[in-house]
C-alpha positions as CSV (number, residue, x, y, z in Angstrom):
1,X,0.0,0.0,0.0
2,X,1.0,3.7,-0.4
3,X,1.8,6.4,1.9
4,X,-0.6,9.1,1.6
5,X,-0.2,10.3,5.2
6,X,2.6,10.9,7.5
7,X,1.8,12.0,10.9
8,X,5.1,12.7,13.0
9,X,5.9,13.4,16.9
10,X,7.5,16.2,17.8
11,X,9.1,16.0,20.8
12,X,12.1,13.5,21.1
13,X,11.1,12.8,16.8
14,X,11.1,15.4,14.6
15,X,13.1,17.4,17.2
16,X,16.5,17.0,18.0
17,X,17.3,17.7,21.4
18,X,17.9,21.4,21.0
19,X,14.2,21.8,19.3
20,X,15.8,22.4,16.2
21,X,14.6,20.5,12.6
22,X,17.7,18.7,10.9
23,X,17.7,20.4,7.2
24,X,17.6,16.8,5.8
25,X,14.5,16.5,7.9
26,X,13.0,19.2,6.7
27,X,14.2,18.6,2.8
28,X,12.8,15.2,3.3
29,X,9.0,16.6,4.8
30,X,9.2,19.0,1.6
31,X,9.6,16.3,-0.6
32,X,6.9,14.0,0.6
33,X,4.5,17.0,0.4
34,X,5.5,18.2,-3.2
35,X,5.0,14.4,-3.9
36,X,1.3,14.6,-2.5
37,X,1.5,12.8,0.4
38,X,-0.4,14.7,3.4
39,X,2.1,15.3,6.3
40,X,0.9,16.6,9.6
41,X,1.9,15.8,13.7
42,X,0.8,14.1,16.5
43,X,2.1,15.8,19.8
44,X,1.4,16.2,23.6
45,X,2.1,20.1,23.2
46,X,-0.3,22.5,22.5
47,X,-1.5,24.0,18.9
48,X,0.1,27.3,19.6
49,X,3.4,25.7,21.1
50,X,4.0,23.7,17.6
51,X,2.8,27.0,15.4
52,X,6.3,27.7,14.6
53,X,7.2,24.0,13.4
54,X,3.9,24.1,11.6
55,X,4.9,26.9,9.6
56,X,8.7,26.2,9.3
57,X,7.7,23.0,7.5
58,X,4.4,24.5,5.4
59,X,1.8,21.8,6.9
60,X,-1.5,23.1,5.8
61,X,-3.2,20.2,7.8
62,X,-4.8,20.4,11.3
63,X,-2.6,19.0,14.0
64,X,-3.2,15.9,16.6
65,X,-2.4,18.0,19.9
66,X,-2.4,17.2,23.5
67,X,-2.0,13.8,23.0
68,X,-5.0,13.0,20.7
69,X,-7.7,15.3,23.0
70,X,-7.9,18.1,20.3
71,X,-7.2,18.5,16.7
72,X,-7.0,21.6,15.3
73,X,-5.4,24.1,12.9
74,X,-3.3,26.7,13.9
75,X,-5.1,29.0,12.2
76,X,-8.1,29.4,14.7
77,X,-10.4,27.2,13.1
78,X,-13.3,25.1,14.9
79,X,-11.3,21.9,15.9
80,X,-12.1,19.1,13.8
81,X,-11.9,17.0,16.8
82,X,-12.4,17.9,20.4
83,X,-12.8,15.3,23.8
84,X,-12.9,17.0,26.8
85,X,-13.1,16.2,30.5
86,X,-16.6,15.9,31.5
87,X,-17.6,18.9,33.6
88,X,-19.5,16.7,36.2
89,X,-16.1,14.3,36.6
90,X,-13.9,17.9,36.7
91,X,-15.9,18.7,39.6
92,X,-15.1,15.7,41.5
93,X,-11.1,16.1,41.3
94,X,-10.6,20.1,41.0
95,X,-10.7,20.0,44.9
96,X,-7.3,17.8,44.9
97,X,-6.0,19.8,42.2
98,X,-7.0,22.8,44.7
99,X,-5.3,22.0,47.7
100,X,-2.0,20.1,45.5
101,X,1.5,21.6,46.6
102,X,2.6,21.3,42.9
103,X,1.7,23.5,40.2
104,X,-1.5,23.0,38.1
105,X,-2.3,23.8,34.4
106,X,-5.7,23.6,33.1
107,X,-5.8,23.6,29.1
108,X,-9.4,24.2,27.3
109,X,-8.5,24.2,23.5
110,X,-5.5,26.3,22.9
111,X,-6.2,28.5,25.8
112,X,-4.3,27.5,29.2
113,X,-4.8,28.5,32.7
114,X,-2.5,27.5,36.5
115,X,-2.4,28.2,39.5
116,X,0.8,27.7,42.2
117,X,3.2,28.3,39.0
118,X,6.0,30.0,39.6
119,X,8.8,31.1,37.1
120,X,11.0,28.1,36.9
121,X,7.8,25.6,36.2
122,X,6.3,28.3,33.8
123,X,10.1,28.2,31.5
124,X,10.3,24.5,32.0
125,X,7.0,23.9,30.5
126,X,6.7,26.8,27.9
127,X,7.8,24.2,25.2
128,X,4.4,22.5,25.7
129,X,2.0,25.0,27.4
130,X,2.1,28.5,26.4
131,X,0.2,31.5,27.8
132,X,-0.7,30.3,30.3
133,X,-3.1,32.8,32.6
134,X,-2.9,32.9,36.5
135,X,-6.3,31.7,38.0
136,X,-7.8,30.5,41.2
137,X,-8.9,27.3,41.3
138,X,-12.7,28.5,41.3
139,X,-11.9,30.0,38.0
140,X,-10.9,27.1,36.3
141,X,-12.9,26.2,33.0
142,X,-15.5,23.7,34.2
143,X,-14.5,21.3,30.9
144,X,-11.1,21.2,30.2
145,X,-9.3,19.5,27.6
146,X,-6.6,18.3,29.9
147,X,-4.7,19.2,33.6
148,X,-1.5,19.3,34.0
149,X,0.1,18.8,37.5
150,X,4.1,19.3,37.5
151,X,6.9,19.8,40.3
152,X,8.5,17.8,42.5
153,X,7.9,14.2,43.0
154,X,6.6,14.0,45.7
155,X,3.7,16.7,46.2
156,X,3.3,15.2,42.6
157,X,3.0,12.1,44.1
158,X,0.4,12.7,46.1
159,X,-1.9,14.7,44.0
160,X,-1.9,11.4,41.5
161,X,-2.6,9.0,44.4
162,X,-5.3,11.2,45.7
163,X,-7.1,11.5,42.5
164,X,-6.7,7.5,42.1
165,X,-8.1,7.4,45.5
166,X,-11.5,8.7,44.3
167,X,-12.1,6.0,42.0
168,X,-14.1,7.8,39.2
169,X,-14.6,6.6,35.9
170,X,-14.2,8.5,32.7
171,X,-10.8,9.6,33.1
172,X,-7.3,8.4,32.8
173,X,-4.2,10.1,34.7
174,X,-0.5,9.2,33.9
175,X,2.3,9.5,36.3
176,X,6.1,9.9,34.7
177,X,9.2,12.3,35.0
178,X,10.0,14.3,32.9
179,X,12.8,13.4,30.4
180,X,14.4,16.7,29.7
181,X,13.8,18.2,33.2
182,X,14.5,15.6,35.4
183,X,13.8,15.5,38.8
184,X,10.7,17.1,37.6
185,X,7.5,15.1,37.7
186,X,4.1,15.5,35.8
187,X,0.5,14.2,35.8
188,X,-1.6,14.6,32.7
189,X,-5.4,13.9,33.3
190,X,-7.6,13.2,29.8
191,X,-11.0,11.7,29.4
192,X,-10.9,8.4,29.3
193,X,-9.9,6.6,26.1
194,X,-8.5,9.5,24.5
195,X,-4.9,9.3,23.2
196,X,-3.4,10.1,19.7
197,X,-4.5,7.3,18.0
198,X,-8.1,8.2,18.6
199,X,-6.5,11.7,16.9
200,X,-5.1,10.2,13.8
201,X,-8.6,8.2,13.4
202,X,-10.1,11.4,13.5
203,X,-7.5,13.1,10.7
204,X,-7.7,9.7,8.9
205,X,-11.5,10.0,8.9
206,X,-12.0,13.9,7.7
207,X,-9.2,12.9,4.7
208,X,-10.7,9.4,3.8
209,X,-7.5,7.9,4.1
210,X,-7.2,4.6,5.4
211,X,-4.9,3.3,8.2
212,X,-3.2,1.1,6.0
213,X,-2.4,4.4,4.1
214,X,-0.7,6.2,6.9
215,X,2.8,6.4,8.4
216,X,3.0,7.3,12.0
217,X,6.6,8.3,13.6
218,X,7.2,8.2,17.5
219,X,9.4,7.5,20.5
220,X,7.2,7.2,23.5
221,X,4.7,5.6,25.1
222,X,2.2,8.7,24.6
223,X,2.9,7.6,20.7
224,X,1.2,4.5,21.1
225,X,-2.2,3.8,21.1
């Protein structure tokens, strides 16, 4: 079968460790394109935080972000494809969020909002989340697209075990260090079920192009689906 889609992590992929684009990369994306072949990426960052690869590389397609939750264009368009936490099950765990010692980040499309972030978590995670506006907790958007709890390990820690304490259905919360800013820890709570391969369905679906058409690149275990 042919190729008639590429979609492509970013982060620890397409990037190299500085966050550059190798130019053979870059010839290489340019090629596939001129050739027909739609190219477009799959990444745990936010729209706005991959605009400038988006537009260093020409992709006219929407982009699978925040790990499959939302895809969108950069361009401000109505997401194609949008999944949410429920605002009834955001209810339920915003008090642990609340009262958590590390710093939260509450995404709603490609709009972000924290609380308890101070300057060296706000740097560290500019790469990913971008913009983000300080809130109180009562301020937070009642249905977000994901949270974001990073810091320390332990305070981390906690907040994870005290959400897994509560036992609610309809979301899923993942626990892992970060990689480039180790001994930093995050938690990223989605609804349940959504990850980036329900993303590239949904691209796959709007093009009418077929999995065994498509070419997916990653390195991680947010890449599987």
């Amino acid at each position: 079968m042919s190729v008639e889609l590429i979609i492509i992590d970013l982060d620890g992929t397409l990037l190299r460790s500085d966050l550059t684009v190798g130019e053979r990369t870059i010839e290489a994306i340019d090629k596939a394109q001129k050739r027909g072949i739609a190219v477009s990426f799959a990444t745990g960052r936010m729209v706005s935080a991959s605009a400038k690869y988006i537009e260093m590389l020409n992709l006219k397609l929407p982009i699978i972000a925040l790990n499959g939750a939302l895809v969108k264009s950069v361009d401000g368009a109505k997401p194609m494809f949008h999944k949410p936490i429920s605002e009834n099950i955001f209810a339920k765990i915003l008090p642990e969020l609340a009262e958590s010692k590390a710093s939260t980040t509450i995404v709603l499309g490609d709009n972000s909002f924290g609380w308890n972030i101070d300057e060296n978590i706000r740097s560290k995670l500019s790469s990913w989340i971008v913009g983000i506006k300080d809130i109180e907790p009562e301020q937070s958007p009642a249905k977000p697209t994901i949270a974001m709890v990073a810091g320390d390990e332990k305070p981390v820690r906690e907040t994870y075990e005290k959400i897994a304490e509560l036992g609610i259905d309809g979301i899923q919360f993942f626990l892992f260090p970060s990689i480039r800013y180790y001994p930093m820890w995050y938690m990223e709570i989605r609804s349940a079920g959504v990850d980036k391969g329900v993303g590239v369905e949904a691209l796959q679906e709007s093009l009418g192009i077929a999995p065994e058409n498509t070419l997916v690149i990653g390195d991680y275990i947010n890449d599987l689906p």
